[in-house]
C-alpha positions as protocol buffer text, in pm:
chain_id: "A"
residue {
  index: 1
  type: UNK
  ca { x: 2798 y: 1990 z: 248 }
}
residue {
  index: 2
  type: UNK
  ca { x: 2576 y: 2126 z: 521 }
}
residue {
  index: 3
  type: UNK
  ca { x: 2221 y: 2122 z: 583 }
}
residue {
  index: 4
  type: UNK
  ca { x: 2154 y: 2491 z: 437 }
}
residue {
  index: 5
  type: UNK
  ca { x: 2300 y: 2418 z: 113 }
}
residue {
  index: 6
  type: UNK
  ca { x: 2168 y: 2083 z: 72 }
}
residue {
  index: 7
  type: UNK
  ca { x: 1779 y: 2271 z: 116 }
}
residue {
  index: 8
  type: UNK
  ca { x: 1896 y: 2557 z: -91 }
}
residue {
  index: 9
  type: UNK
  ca { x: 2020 y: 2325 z: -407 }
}
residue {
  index: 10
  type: UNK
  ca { x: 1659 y: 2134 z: -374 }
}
residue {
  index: 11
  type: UNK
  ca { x: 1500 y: 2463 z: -398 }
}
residue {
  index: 12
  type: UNK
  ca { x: 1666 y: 2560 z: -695 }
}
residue {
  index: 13
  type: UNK
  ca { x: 1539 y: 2218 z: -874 }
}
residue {
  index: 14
  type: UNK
  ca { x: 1261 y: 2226 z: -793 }
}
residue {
  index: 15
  type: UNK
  ca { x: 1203 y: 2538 z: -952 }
}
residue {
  index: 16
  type: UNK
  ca { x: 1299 y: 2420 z: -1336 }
}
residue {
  index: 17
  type: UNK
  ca { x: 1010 y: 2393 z: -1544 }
}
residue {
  index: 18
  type: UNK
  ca { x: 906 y: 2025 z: -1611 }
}
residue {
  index: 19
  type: UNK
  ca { x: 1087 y: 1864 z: -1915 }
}
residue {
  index: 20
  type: UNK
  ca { x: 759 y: 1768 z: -1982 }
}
residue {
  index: 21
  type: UNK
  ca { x: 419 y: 1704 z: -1916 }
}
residue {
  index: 22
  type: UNK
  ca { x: 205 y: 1466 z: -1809 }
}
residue {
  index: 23
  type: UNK
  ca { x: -52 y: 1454 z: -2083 }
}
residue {
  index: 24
  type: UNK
  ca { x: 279 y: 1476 z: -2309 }
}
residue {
  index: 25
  type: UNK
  ca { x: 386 y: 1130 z: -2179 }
}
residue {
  index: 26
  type: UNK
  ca { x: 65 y: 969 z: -2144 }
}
residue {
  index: 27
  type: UNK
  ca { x: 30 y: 1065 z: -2538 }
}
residue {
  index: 28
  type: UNK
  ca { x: 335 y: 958 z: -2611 }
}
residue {
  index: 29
  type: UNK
  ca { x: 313 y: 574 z: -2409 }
}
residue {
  index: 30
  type: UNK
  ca { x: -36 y: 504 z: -2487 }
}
residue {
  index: 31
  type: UNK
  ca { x: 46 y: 215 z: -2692 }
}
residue {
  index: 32
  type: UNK
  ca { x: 206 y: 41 z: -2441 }
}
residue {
  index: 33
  type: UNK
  ca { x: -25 y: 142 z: -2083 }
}
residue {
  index: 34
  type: UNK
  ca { x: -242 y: -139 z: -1994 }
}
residue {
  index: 35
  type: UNK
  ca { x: -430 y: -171 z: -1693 }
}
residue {
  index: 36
  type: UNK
  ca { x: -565 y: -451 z: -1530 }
}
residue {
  index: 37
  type: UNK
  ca { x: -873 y: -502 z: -1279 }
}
residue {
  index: 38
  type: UNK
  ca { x: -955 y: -788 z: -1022 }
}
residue {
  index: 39
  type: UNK
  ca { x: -1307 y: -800 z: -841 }
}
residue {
  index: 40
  type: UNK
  ca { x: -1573 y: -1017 z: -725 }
}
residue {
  index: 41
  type: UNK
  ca { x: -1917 y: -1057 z: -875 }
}
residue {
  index: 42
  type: UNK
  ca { x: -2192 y: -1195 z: -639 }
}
residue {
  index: 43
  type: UNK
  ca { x: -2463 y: -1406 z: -882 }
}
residue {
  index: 44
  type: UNK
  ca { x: -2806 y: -1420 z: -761 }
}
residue {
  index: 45
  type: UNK
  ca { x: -2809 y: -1771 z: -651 }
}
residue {
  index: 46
  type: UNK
  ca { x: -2525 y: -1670 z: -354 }
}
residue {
  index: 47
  type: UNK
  ca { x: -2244 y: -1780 z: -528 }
}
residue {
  index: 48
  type: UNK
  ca { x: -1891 y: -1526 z: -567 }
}
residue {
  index: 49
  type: UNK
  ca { x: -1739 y: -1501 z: -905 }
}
residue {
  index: 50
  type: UNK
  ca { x: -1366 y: -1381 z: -893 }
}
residue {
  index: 51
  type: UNK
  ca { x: -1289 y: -1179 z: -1248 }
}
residue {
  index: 52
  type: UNK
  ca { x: -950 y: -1054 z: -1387 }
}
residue {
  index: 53
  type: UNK
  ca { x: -948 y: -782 z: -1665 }
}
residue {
  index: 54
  type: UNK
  ca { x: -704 y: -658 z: -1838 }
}
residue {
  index: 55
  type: UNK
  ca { x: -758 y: -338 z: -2044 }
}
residue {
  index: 56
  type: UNK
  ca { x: -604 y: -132 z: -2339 }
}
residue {
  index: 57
  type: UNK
  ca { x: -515 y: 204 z: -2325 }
}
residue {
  index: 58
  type: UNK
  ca { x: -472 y: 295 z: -2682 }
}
residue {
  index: 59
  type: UNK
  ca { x: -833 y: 83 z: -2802 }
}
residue {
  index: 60
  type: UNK
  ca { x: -1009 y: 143 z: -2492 }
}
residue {
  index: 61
  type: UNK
  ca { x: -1080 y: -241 z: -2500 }
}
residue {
  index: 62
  type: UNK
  ca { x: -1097 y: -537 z: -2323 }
}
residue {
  index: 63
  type: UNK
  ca { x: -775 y: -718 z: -2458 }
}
residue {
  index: 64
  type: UNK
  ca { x: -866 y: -1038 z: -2165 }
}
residue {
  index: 65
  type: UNK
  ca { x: -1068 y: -1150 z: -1861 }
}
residue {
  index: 66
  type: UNK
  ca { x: -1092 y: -1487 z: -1698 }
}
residue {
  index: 67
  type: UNK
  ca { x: -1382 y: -1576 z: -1446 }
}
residue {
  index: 68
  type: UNK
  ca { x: -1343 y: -1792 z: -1180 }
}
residue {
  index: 69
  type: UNK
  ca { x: -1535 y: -1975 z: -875 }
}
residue {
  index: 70
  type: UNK
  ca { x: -1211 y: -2077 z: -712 }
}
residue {
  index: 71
  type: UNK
  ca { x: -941 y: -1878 z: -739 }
}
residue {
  index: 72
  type: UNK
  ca { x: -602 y: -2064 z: -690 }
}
residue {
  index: 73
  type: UNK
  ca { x: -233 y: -1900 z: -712 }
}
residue {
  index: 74
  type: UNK
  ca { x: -219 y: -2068 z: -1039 }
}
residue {
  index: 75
  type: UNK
  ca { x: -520 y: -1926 z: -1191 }
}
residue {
  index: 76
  type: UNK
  ca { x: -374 y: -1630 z: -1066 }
}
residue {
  index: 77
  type: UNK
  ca { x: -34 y: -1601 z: -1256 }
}
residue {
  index: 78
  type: UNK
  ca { x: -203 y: -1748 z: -1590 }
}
residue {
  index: 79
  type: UNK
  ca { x: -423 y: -1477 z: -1554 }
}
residue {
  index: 80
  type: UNK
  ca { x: -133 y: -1206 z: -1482 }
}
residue {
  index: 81
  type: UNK
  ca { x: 11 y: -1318 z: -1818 }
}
């Protein structure tokens, strides 16, 4: 197959509508989409707090968060699960 054709078949593709849309899947997945969030949190007395979140999609909730002074890789996966 040469070059030409190869650029000429992607062209065609990409021209075909979408199957479907974004907001289509994000309706139809909401159930399942969670997001998670890790940050630090400075206190007034100097110290650094580390904090996981994990948030629902479909409640707009908190569903968990763990707060930590010393983070450690095991603190890490418990919080990943």
């Amino acid at each position: 197959m040469s070059a030409k054709r190869w650029v000429h078949g992607r062209e065609q593709q990409s021209r075909r509508p979408p199957s479907h849309t974004w907001r289509t899947f994000l309706t139809n997945h909401v159930a399942m989409l969670v997001s998670t969030d890790f940050f630090t949190v400075p206190t007034l007395t100097g110290r650094v707090l580390f904090v996981f979140v994990l948030l629902a999609h479909q409640c707009r909730r908190i569903v968990d968060f763990t707060v930590t002074e010393r983070p450690t890789a095991e603190w890490q996966r418990m919080s990943a699960w």
